[in-house]
N, C-alpha and C positions, 0 to 999 in steps of 0.2 A: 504494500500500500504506500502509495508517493504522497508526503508532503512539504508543503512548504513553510517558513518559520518566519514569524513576525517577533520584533523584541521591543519591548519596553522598557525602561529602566525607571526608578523612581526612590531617589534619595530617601534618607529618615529625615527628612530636612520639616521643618515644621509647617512650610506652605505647599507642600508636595509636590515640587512642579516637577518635572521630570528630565531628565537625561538624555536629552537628542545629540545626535552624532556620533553617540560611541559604537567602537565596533565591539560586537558579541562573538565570540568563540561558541560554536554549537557541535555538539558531538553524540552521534550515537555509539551507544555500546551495550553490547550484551550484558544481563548482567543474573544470569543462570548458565547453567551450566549445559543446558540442554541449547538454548541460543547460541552460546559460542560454539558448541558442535556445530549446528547448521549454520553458522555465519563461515565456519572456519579458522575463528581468530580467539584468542582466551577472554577469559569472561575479564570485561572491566577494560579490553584491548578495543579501538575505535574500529568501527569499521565506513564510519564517514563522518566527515569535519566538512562545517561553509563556514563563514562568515556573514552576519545580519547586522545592518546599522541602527541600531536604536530609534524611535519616534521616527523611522524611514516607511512602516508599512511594511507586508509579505513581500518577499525579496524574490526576483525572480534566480537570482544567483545564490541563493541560498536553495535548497530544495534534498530534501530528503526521504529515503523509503525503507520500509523493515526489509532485511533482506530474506527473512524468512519468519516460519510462526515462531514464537517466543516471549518473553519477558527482553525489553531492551529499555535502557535509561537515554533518556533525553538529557544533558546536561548542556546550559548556556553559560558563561564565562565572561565577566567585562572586568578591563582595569577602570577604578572607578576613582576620581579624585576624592581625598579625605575632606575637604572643604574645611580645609586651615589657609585656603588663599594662597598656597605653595606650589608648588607642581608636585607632587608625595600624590601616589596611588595606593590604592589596596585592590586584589582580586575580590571579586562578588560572583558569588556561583547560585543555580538554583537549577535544581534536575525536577522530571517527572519522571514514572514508566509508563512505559509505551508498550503494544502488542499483548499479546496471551497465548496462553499454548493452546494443543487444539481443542480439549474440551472443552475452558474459555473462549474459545473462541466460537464453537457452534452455539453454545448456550446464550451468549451475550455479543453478537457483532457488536464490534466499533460504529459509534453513531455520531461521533465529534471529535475534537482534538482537543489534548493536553495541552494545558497554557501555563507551563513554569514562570515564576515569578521571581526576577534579581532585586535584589535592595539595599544600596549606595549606602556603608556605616559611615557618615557623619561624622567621624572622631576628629578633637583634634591632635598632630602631633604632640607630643610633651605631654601632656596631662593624664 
């Protein structure tokens, strides 16, 4: 099943405005042991990487598909400014699982898409 990845980002800042422009690291990867057999690759190993730009909308260069039935984690990735007004980043991650295996699967089709959620820690340096 193909799809494509939209990202949002959105500070612990207190006016919530959110975080346009950054780029997102998106990865799928198995993340049983029965997935990584039909992917081929060890569980927790990627078996696709895009990039998504934040507040840009579903990315036609981002696009991704289970490679088989399974248990897979969606994982997004931004370096995110501490907002101490410096240039100092911190990584923000936020995964979902994606797919099922196949009893999961007859019993319950996929009827929507997982929407992982990143969020920007606010700290500042020093303190």
């Amino acid at each position: 099943m193909a799809f494509t990845v939209d990202a949002d980002l959105t500070p612990n800042a207190a006016d919530g405005s959110p975080l346009e422009g950054t780029d997102v690291t998106v990865t799928l990867s198995p993340s049983t042991s029965e997935a990584a057999t039909c992917a081929g690759v060890a569980v927790g190993a990627a078996v696709a990487t895009c990039t998504a730009v934040s507040g840009a909308g579903y990315s036609d260069t981002c696009q991704l598909a289970l490679p088989c039935v399974g248990e897979f984690e969606l994982r997004g990735c931004a370096d995110v400014p501490l907002g101490d007004g410096g240039s100092a980043t911190k990584q923000a991650c936020s995964s979902a699982t994606v797919g099922r295996n196949a009893t999961e699967w007859a019993l319950a089709p996929w009827n929507g898409h997982p929407e992982p959620t990143i969020k920007a820690d606010r700290c500042v340096v020093g303190s």
